[in-house]
N, C-alpha and C positions, 0 to 999 in steps of 0.2 A: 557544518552541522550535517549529520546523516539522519536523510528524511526517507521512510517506506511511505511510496505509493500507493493506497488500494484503490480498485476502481473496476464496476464491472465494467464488462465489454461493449457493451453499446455506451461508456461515455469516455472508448478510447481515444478519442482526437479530444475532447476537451484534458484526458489525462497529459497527455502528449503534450499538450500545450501549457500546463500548470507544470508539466516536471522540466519543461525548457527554461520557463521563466525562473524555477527554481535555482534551473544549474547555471543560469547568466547572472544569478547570485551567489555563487561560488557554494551552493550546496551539495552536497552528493546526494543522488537521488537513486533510492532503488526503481525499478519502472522494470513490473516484471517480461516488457517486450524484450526489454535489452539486458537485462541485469539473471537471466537462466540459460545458462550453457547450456547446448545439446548434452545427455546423457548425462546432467547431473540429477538428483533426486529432488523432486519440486519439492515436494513438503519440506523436506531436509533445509532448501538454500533459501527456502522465505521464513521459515523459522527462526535461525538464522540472522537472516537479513533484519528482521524485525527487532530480532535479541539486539543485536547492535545499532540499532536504532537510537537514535536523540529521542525522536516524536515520529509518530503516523498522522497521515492525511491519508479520509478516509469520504472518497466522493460517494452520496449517501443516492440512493434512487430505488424506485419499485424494484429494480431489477438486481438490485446490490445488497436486499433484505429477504428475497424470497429463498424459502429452502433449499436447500441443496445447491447454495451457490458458492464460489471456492471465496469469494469474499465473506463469506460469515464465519470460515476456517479461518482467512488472516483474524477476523476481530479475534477468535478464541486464539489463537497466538499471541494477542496482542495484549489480552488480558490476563494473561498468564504475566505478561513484563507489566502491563502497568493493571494492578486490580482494582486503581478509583481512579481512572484517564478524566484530564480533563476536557471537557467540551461545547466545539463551539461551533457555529452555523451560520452560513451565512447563502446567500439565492445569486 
């Protein structure tokens, strides 16, 4: 299953650590540390990445809702592929 990762920046070790345990379950996981080449076009390769996506995991935080974060870009990406996402939460 191909999983997109979003996640702001202050909850990269806990991303890191969701997208390891993902991939010790034979998932592909996008994890935008490792999965953007130098000199490719970021919007382009997570757009992308997300279009071919199964599902998003979307770690949710003050810092992952506030304006002008590049996490509320992946969700509008995200809603362009799924326009009634389901969802789920959990602490």
């Amino acid at each position: 299953m191909r999983i997109f990762l979003s996640f702001p920046s202050e909850l990269e070790s806990q991303a890191d650590s969701i997208a390891q345990s993902l991939r010790n379950c034979d998932h592909d996981v996008f994890f935008s540390h490792d999965g953007l080449p130098p000199g490719d076009s970021f919007d382009a390769r997570v757009e992308k990445a997300i279009e071919s996506s199964d599902f998003m995991v979307f770690l949710i935080s003050p810092g992952s809702v506030t304006r002008g974060r590049y996490t509320l870009s992946e969700l509008a990406f995200a809603r362009n592929k799924w326009p009634n996402p389901s969802i789920a939460c959990c602490r």
